[in-house]
Steps between C-alpha positions, in 0.01 A plus 500: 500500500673152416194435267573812270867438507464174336248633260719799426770182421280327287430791273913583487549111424249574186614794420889352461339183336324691230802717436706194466233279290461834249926463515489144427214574222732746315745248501342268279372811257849599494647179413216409248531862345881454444485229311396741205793701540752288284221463178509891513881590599568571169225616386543810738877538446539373868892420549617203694574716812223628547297158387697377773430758745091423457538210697572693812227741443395547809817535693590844638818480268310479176415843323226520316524762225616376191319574195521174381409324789174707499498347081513176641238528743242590224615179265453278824154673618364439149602142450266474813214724434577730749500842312267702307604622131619832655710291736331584813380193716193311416355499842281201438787303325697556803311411746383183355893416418615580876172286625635153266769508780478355871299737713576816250131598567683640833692680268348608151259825648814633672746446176296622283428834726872552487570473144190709429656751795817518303393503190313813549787690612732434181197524244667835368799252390399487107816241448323154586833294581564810705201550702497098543845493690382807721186331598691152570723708744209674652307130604829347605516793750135512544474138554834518731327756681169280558701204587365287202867474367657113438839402691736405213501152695139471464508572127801225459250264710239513255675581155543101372129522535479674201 
């Protein structure tokens, strides 16, 4: 009985630790991803506020459905490769751009699942800025919901890194 009890805590403990690893992995795609967003701020038509907003992504506060935001996203996923010409993710792009990080092998199968997941349910969306923001706001609640989500603090941790 005490034997499975402390295997039953081992597999919690690495449950919580890859959770929290995947967490700290999207921190460091997240900060690394931003770093686009000022190049293309303009080039989307994305005001200050909102520019200013991005940062906190993540938090609970930020709301992600601004056409412009969804703009943006495009401009910074194609500076890195990440899209296809019909701006729908370039699976193979992805994954290799979420493995260049620490440990995002632990993450790139499951991020890439959830865009793809999202994605599919907005494809009707013929408006590509459009379709883009509703698909950001789908994996932020997807990956929320799958605990892969960055703290703020552990975006701010790793940010200067890039």
């Amino acid at each position: 009985m005490v034997c499975s009890g402390f295997y039953l805590g081992l597999v919690v403990m690495a449950a919580v630790t890859s959770v929290k690893g995947t967490a700290e992995v999207m921190s460091h795609v997240t900060a690394h991803f931003g770093k686009a967003l000022d190049e293309c701020r303009e080039e989307s038509g994305l005001s200050t506020e909102v520019l200013e907003e991005f940062k906190h992504f993540w938090s609970e506060d930020f709301e992600v459905v601004h056409r412009e935001l969804g703009c943006a996203l495009i401009c910074m996923s194609n500076k890195l490769s990440l899209l296809h010409d019909d701006t729908r993710v370039h699976q193979v792009n992805m994954h290799d751009y979420v493995k260049s990080f620490p440990n995002g092998e632990v993450l790139s199968e499951m991020m890439v699942k959830l865009i793809k997941n999202c994605e599919r349910q907005y494809d009707d969306i013929k408006d590509d800025c459009d379709r883009t923001v509703k698909v950001a706001a789908c994996f932020k609640a997807d990956a929320k919901k799958e605990g892969i989500a960055p703290e703020i603090t552990m975006i701010e941790a790793v940010i200067e890194i890039y």
